[in-house]
VMD Tcl script that builds the backbone (N, CA, C; Angstrom):
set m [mol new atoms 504]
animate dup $m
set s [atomselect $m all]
$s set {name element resname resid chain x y z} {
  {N N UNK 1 A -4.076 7.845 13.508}
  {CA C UNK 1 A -3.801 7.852 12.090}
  {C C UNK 1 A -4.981 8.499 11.377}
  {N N UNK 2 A -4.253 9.234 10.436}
  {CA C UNK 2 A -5.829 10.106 9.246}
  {C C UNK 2 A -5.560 9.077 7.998}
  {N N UNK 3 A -6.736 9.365 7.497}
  {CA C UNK 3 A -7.161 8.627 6.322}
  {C C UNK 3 A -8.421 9.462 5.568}
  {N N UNK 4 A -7.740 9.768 4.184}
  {CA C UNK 4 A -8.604 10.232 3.086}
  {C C UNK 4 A -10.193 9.415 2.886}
  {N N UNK 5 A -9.948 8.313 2.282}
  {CA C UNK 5 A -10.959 7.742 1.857}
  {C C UNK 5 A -9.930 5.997 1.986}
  {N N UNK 6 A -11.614 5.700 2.003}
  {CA C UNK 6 A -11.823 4.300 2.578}
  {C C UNK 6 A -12.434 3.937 0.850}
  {N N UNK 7 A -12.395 2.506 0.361}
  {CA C UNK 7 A -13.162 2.359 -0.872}
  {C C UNK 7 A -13.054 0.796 -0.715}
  {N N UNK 8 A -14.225 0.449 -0.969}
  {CA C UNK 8 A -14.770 -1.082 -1.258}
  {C C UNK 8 A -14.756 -1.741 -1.960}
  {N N UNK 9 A -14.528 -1.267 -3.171}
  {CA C UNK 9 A -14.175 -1.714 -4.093}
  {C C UNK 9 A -13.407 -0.918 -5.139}
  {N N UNK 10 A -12.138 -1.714 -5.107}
  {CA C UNK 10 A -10.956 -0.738 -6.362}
  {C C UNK 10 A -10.282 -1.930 -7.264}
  {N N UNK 11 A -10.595 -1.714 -8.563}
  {CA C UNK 11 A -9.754 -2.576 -9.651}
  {C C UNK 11 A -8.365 -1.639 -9.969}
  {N N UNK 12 A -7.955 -1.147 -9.711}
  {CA C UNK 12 A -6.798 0.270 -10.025}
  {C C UNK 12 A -5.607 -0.490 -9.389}
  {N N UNK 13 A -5.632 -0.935 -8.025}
  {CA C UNK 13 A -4.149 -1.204 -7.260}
  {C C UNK 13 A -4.036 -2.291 -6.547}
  {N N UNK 14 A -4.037 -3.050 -7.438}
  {CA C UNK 14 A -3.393 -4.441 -7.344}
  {C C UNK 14 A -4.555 -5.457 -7.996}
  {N N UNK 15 A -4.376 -7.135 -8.109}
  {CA C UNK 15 A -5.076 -7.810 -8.715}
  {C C UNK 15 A -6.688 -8.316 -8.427}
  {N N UNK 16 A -7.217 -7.862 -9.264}
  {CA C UNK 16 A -9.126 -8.418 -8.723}
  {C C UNK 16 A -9.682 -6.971 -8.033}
  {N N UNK 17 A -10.609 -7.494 -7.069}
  {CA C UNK 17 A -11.141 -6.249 -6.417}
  {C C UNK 17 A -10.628 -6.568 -5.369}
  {N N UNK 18 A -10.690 -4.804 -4.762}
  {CA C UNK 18 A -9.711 -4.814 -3.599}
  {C C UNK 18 A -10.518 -3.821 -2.623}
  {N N UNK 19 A -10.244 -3.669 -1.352}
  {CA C UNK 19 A -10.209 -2.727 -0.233}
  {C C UNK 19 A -9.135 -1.733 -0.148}
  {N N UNK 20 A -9.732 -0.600 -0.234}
  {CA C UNK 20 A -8.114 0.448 -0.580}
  {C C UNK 20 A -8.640 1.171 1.176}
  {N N UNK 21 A -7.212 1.826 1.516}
  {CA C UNK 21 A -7.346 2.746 2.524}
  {C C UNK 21 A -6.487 3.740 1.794}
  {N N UNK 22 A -6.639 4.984 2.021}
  {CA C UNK 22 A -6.016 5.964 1.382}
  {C C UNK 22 A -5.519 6.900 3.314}
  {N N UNK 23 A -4.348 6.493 3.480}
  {CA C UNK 23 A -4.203 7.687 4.719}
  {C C UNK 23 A -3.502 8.815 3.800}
  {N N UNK 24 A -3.302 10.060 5.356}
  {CA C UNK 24 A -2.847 11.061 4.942}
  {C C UNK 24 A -1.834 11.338 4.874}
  {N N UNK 25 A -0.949 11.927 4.717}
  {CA C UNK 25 A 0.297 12.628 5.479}
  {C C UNK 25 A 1.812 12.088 4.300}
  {N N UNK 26 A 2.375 12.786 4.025}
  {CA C UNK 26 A 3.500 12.733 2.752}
  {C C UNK 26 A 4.562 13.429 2.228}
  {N N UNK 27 A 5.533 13.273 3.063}
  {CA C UNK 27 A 6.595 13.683 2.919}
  {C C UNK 27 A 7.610 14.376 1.692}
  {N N UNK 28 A 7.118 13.051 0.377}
  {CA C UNK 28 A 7.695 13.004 -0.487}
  {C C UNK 28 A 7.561 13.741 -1.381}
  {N N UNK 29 A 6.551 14.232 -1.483}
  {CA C UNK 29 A 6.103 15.215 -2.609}
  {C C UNK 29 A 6.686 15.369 -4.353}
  {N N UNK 30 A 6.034 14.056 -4.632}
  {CA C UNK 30 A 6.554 14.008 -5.871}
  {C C UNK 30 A 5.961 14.666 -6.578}
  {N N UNK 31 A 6.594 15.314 -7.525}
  {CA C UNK 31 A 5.991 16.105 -9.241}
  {C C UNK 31 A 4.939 14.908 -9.477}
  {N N UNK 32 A 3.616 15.886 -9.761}
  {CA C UNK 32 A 2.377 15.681 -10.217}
  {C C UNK 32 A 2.217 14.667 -9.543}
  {N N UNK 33 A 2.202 14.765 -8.467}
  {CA C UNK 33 A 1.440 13.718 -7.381}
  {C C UNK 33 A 0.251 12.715 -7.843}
  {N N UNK 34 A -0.414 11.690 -7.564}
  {CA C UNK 34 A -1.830 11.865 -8.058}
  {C C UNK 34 A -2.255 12.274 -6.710}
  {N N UNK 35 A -2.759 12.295 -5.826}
  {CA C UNK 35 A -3.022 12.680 -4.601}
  {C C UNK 35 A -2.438 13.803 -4.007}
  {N N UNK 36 A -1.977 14.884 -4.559}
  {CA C UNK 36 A -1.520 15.788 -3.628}
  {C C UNK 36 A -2.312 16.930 -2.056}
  {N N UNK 37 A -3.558 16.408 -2.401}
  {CA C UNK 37 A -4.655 16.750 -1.331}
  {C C UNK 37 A -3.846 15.846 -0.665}
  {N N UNK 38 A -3.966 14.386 -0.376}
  {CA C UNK 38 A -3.227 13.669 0.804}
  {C C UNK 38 A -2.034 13.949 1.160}
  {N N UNK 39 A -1.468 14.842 0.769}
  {CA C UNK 39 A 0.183 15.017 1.945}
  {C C UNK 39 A 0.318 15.306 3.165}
  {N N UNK 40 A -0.969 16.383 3.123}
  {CA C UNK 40 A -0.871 17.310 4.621}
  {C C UNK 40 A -1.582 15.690 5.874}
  {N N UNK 41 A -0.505 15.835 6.535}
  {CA C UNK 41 A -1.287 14.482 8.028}
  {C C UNK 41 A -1.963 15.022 8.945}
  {N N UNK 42 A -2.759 15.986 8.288}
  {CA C UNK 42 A -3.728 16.238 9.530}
  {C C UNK 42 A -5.350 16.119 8.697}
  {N N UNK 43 A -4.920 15.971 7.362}
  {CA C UNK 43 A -6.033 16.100 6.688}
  {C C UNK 43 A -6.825 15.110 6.360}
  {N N UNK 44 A -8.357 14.658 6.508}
  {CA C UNK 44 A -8.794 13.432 5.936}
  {C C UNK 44 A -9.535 13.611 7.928}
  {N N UNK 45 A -9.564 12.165 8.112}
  {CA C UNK 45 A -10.444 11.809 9.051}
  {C C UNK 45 A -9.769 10.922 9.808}
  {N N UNK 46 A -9.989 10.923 11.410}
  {CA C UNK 46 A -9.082 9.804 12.474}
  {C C UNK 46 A -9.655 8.222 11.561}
  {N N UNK 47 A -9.093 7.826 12.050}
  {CA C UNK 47 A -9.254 6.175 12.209}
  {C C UNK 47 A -9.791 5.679 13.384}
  {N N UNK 48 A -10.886 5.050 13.120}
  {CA C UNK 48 A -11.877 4.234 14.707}
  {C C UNK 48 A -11.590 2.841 14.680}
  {N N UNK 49 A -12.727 2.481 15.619}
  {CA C UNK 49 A -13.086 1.315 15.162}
  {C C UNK 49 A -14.128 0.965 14.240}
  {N N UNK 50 A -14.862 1.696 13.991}
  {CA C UNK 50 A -16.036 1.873 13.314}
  {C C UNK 50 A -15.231 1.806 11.660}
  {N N UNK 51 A -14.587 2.768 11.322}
  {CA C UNK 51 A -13.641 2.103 10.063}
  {C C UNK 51 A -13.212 0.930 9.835}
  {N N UNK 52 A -12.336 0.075 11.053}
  {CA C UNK 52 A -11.841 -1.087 10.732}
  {C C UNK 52 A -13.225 -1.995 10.712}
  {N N UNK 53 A -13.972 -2.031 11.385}
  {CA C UNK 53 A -14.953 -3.096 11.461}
  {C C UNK 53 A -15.490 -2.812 10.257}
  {N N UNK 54 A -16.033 -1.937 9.507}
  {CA C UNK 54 A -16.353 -1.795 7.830}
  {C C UNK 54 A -15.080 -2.056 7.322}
  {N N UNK 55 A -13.644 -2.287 7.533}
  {CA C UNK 55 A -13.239 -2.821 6.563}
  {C C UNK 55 A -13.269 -4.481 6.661}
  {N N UNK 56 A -13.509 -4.797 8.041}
  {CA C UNK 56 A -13.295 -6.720 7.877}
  {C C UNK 56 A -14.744 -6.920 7.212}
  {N N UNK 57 A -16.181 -6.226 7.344}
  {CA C UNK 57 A -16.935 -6.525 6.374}
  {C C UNK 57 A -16.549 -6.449 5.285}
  {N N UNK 58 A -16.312 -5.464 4.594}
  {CA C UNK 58 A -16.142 -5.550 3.155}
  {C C UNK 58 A -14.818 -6.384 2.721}
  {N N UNK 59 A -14.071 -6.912 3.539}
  {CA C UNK 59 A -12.918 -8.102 2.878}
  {C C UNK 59 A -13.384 -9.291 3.240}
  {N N UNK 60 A -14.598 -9.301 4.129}
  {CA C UNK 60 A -15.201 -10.559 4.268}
  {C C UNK 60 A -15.667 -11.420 2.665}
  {N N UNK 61 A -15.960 -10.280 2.079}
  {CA C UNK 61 A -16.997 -11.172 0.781}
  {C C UNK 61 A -16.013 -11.605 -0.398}
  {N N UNK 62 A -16.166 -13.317 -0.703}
  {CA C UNK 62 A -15.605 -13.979 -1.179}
  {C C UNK 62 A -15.396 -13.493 -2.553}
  {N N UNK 63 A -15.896 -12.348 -3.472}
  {CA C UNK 63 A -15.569 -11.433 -4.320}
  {C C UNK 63 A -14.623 -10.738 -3.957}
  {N N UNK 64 A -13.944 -10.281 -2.988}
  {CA C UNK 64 A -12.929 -9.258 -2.818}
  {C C UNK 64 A -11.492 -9.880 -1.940}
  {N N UNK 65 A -10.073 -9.548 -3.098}
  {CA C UNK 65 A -9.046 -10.120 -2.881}
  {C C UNK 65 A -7.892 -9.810 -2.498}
  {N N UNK 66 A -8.249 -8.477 -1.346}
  {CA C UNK 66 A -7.412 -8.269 -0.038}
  {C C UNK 66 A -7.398 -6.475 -0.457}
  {N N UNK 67 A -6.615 -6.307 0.658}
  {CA C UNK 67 A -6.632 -5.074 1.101}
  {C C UNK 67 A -5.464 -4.202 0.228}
  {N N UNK 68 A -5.598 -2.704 0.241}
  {CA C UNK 68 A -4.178 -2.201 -0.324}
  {C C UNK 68 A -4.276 -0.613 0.117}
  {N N UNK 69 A -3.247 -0.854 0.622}
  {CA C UNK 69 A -3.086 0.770 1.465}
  {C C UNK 69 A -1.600 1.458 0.611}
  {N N UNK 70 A -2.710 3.294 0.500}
  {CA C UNK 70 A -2.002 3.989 -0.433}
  {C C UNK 70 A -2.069 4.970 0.676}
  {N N UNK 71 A -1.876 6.086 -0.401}
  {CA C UNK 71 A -1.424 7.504 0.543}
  {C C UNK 71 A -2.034 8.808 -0.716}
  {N N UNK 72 A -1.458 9.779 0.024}
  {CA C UNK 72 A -0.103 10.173 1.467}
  {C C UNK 72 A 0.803 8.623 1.104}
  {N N UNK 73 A 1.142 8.599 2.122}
  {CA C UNK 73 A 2.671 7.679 2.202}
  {C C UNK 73 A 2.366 6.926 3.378}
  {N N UNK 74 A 1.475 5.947 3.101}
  {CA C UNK 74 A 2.297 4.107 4.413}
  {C C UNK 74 A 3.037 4.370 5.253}
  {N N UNK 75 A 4.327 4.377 5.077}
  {CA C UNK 75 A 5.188 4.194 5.465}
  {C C UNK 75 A 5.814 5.692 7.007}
  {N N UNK 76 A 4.710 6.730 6.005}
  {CA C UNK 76 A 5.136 7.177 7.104}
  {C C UNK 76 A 3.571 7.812 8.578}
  {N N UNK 77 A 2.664 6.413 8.071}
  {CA C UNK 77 A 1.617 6.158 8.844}
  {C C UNK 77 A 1.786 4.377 9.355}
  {N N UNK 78 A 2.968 4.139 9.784}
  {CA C UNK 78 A 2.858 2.629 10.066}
  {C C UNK 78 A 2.508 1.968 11.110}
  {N N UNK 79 A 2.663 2.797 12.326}
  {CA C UNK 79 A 1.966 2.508 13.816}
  {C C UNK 79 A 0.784 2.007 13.448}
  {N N UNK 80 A -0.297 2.974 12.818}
  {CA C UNK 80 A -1.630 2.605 12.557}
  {C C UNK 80 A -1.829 1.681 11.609}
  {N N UNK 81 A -1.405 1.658 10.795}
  {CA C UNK 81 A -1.775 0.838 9.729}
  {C C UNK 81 A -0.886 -0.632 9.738}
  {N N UNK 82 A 0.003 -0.899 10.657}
  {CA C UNK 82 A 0.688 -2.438 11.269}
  {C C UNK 82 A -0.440 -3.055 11.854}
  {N N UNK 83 A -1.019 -2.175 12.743}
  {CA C UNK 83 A -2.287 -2.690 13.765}
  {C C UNK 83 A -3.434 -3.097 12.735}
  {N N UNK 84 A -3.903 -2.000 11.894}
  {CA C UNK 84 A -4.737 -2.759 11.019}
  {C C UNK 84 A -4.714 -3.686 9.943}
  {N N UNK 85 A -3.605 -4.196 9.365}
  {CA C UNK 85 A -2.935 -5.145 8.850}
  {C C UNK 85 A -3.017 -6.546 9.886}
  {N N UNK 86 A -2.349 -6.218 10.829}
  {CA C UNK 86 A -2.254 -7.457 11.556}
  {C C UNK 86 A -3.533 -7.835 11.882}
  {N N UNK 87 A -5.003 -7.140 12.169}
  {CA C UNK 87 A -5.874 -7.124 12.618}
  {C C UNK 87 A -6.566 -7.978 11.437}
  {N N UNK 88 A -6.411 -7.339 9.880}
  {CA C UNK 88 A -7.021 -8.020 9.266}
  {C C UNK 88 A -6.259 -9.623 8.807}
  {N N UNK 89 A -4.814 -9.397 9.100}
  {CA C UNK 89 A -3.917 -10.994 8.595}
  {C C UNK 89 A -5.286 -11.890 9.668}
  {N N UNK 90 A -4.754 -11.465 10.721}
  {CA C UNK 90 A -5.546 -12.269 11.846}
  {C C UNK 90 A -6.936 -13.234 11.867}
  {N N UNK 91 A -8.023 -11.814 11.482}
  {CA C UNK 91 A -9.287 -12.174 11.203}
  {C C UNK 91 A -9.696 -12.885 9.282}
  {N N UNK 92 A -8.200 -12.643 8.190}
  {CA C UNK 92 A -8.744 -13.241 7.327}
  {C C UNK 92 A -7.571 -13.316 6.710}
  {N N UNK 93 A -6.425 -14.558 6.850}
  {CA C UNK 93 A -5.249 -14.717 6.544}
  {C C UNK 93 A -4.925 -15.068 5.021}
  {N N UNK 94 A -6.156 -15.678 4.383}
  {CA C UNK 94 A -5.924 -15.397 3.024}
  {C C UNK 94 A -5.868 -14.497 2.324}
  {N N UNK 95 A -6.114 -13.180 2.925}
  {CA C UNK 95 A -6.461 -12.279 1.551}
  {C C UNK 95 A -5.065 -11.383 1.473}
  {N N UNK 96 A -4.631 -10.863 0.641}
  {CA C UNK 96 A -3.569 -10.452 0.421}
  {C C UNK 96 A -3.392 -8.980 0.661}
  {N N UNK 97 A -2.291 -8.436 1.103}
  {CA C UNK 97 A -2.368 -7.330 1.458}
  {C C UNK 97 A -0.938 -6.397 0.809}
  {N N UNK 98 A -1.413 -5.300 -0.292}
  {CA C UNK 98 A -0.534 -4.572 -0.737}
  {C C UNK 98 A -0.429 -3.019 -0.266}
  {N N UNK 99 A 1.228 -2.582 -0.320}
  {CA C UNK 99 A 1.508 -1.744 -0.084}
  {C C UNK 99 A 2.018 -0.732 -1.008}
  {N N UNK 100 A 1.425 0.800 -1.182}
  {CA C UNK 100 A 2.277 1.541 -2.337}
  {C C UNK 100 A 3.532 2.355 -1.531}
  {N N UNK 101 A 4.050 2.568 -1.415}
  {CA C UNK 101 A 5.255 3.780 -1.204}
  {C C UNK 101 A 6.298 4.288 -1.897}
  {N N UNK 102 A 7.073 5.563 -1.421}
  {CA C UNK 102 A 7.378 6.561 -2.320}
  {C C UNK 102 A 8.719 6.117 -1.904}
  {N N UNK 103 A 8.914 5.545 -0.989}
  {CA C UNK 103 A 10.215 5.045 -0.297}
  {C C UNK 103 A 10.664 3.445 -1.110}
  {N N UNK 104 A 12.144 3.308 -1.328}
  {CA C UNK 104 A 12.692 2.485 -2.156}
  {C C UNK 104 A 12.559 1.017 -0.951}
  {N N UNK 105 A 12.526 -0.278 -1.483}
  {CA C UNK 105 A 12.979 -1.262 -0.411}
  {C C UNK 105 A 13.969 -1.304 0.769}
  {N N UNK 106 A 15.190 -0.594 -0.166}
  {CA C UNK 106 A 16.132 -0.746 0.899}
  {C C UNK 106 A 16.367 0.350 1.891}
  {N N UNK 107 A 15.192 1.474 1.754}
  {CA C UNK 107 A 14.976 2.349 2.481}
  {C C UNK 107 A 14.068 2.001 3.742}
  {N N UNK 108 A 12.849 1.312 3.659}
  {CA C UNK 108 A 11.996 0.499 3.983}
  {C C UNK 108 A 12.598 -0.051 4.992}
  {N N UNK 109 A 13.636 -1.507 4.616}
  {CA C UNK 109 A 14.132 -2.613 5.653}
  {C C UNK 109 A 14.821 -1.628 6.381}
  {N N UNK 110 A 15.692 -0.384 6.408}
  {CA C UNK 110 A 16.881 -0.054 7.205}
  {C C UNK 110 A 15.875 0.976 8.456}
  {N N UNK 111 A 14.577 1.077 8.512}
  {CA C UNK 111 A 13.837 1.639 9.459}
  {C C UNK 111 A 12.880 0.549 10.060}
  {N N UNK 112 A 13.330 0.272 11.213}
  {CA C UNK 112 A 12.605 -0.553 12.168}
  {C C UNK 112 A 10.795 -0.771 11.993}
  {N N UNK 113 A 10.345 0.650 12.746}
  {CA C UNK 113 A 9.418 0.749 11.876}
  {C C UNK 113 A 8.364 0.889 11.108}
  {N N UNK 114 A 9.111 0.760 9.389}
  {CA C UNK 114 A 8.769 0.993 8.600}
  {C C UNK 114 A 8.790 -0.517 8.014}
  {N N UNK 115 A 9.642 -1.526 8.710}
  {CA C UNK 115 A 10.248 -2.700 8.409}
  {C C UNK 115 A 9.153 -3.382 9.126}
  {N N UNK 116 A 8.120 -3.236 9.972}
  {CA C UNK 116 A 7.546 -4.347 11.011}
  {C C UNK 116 A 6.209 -3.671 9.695}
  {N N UNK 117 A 5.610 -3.276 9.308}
  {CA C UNK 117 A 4.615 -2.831 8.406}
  {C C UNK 117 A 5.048 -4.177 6.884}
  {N N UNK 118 A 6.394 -3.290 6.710}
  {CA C UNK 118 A 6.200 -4.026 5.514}
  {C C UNK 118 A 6.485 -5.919 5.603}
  {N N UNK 119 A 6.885 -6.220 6.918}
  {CA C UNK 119 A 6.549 -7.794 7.168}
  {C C UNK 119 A 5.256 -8.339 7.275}
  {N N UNK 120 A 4.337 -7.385 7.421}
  {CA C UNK 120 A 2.444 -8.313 7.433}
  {C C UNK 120 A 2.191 -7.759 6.301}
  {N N UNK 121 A 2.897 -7.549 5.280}
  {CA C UNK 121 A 2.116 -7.219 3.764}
  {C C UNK 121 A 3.139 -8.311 3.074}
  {N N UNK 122 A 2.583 -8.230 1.758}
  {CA C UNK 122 A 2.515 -8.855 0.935}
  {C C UNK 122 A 3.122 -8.674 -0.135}
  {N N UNK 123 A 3.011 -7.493 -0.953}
  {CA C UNK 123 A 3.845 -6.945 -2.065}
  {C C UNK 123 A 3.519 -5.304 -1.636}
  {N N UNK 124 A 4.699 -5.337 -2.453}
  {CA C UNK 124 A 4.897 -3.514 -2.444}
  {C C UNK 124 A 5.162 -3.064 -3.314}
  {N N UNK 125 A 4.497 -1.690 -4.048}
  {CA C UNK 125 A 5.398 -1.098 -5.001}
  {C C UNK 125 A 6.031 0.172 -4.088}
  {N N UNK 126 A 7.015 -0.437 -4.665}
  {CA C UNK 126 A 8.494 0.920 -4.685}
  {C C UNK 126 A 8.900 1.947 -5.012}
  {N N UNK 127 A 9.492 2.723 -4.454}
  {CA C UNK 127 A 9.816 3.950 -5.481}
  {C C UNK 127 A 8.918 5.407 -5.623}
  {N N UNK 128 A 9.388 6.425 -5.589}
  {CA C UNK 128 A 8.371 7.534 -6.209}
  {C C UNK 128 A 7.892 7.605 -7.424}
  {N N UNK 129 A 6.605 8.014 -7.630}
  {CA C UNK 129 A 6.019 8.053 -8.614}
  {C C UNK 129 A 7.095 9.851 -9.484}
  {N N UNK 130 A 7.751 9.542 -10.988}
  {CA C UNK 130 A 8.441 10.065 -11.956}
  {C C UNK 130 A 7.315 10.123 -12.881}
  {N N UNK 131 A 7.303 11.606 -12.774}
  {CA C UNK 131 A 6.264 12.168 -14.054}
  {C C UNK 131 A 7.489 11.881 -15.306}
  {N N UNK 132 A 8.282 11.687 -15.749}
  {CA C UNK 132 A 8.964 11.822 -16.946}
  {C C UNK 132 A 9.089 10.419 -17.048}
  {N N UNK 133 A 8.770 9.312 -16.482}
  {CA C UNK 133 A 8.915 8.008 -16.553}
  {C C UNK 133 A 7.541 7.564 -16.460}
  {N N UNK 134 A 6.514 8.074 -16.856}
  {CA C UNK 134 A 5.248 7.811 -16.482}
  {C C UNK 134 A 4.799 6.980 -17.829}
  {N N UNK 135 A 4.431 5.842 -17.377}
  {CA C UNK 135 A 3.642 4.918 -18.590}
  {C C UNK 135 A 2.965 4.323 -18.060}
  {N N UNK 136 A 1.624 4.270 -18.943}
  {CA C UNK 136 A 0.223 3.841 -18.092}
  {C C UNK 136 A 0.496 2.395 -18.827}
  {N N UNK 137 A 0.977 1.977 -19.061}
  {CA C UNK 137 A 0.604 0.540 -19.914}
  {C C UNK 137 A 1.611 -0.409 -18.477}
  {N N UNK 138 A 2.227 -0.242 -17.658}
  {CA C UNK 138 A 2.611 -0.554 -16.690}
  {C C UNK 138 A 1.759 -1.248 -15.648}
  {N N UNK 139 A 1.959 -2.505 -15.089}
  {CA C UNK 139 A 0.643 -3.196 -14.037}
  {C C UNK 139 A 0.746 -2.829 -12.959}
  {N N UNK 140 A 0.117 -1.745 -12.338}
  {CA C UNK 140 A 0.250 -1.647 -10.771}
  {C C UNK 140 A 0.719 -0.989 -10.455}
  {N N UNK 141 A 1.365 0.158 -11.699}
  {CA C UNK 141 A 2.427 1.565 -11.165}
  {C C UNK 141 A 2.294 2.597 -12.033}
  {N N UNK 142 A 2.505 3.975 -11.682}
  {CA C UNK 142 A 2.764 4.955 -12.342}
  {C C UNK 142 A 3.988 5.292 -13.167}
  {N N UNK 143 A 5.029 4.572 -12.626}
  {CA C UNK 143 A 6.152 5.420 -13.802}
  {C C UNK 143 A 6.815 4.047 -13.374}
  {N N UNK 144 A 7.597 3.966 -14.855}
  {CA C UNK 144 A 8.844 2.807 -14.653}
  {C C UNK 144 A 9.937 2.382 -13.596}
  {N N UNK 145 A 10.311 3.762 -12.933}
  {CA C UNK 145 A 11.195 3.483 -11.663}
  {C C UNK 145 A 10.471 2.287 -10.840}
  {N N UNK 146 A 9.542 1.998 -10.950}
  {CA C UNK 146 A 8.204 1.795 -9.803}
  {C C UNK 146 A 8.703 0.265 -9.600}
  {N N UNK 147 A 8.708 -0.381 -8.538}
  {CA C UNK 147 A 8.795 -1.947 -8.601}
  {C C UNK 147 A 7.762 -2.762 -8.358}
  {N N UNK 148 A 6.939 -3.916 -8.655}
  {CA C UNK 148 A 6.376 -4.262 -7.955}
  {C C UNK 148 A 6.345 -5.495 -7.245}
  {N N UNK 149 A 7.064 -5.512 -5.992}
  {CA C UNK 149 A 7.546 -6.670 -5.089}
  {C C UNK 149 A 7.114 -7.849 -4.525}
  {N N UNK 150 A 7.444 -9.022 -4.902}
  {CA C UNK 150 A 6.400 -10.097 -4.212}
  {C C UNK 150 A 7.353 -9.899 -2.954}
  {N N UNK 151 A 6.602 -9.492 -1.830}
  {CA C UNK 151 A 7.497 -9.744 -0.413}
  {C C UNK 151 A 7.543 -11.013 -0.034}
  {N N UNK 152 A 6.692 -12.093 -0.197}
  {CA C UNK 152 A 6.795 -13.567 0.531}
  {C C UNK 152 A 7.509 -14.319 -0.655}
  {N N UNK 153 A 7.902 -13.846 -1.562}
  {CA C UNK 153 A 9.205 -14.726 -2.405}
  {C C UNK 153 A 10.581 -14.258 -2.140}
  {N N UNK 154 A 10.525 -12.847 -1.816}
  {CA C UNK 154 A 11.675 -11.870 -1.263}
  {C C UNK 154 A 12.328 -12.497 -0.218}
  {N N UNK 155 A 11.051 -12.753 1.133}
  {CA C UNK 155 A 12.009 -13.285 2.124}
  {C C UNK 155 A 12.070 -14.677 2.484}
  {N N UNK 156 A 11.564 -15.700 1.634}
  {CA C UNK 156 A 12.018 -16.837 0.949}
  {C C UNK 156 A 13.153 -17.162 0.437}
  {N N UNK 157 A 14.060 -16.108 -0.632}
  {CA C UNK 157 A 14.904 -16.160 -1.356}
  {C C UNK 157 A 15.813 -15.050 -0.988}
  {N N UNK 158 A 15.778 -14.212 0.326}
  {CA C UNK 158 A 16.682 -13.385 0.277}
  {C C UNK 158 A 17.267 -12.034 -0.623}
  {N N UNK 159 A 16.403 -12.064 -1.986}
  {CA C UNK 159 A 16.863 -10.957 -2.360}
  {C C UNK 159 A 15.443 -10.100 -3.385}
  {N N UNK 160 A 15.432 -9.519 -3.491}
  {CA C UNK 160 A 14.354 -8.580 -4.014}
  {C C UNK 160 A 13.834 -9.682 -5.556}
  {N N UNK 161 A 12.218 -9.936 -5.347}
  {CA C UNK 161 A 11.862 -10.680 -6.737}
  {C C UNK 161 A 10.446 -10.019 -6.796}
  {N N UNK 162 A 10.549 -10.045 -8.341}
  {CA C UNK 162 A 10.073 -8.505 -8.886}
  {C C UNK 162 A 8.789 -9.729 -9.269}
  {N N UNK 163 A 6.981 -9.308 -9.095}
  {CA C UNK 163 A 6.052 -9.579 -10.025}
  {C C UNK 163 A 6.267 -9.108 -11.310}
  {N N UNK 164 A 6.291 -9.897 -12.406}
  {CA C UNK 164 A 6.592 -8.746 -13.559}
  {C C UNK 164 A 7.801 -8.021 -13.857}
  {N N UNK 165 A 8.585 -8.781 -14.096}
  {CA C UNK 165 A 9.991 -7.790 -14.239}
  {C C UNK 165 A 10.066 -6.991 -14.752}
  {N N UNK 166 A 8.544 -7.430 -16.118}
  {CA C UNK 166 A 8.784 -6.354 -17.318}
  {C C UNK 166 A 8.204 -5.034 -16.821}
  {N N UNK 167 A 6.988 -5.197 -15.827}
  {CA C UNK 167 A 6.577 -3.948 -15.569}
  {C C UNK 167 A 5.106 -4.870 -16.712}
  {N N UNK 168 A 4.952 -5.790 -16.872}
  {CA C UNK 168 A 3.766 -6.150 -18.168}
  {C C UNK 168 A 3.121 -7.343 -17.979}
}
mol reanalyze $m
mol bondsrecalc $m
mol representation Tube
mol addrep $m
């Protein structure tokens, strides 16, 4: 698996401070990307061990409140990034772990997988990022299509439950 940038601290994608992984590779190619350097999957840098072990340090410290892997596109880096998910559920089961993708939920569950990734996370936002639906006053997303999913109330209750319905 490639990966752009690694960051230790991000208030941008999701709640508190976080551990972001940024891999490469992206199918989707949405209008005005924010990342459009990350599409190409060859671009950015392998993944070691030397990465993951700097990331269980930096989610070690009781200031920082889980991990969140962006892109490029997750979903279509999930081999690697299941392993490092599970690696970190493992070594630090409280901290929470979010997912962005360009791919809808029910696109998600109907790929095997893409479906074993999004079971060791936590919430997800949904959807491609829509430059014509773009409002920054939104928590956790670029454009209104965007969802943002509690997954452990989802498969509690069987059907999609939104953090924020309003998007606020």
């Amino acid at each position: 698996m490639h990966y752009a940038q690694m960051r230790q601290y991000d208030i941008a994608n999701g709640p508190g401070i976080r551990s972001t992984i940024f891999v490469t590779g992206c199918s989707r190619h949405c209008y005005n990307c924010f990342n459009p350097e990350y599409q190409d999957p060859k671009a950015g840098q392998e993944w070691t061990d030397k990465e993951m072990d700097q990331l269980l340090t930096w989610l070690k410290a009781p200031t920082n409140a889980g991990l969140t892997l962006l892109g490029g596109e997750p979903m279509e880096n999930t081999e690697g990034l299941t392993k490092i998910v599970k690696t970190v559920k493992a070594a630090l089961p409280d901290k929470s772990v979010w997912v962005y993708s360009g791919f809808l939920y029910d696109e998600i569950i109907a790929d095997p997988q893409k479906k074993a990734l999004l079971d060791v996370c936590d919430v997800l936002v949904d959807g491609p990022f829509v430059d014509d639906l773009k409002d920054p006053g939104l928590y956790f997303r670029g454009s209104s299509n965007q969802r943002v999913i509690d997954l452990n109330a989802t498969r509690e209750k069987g059907e999609v439950t939104l953090l924020w319905p309003d998007g606020r």
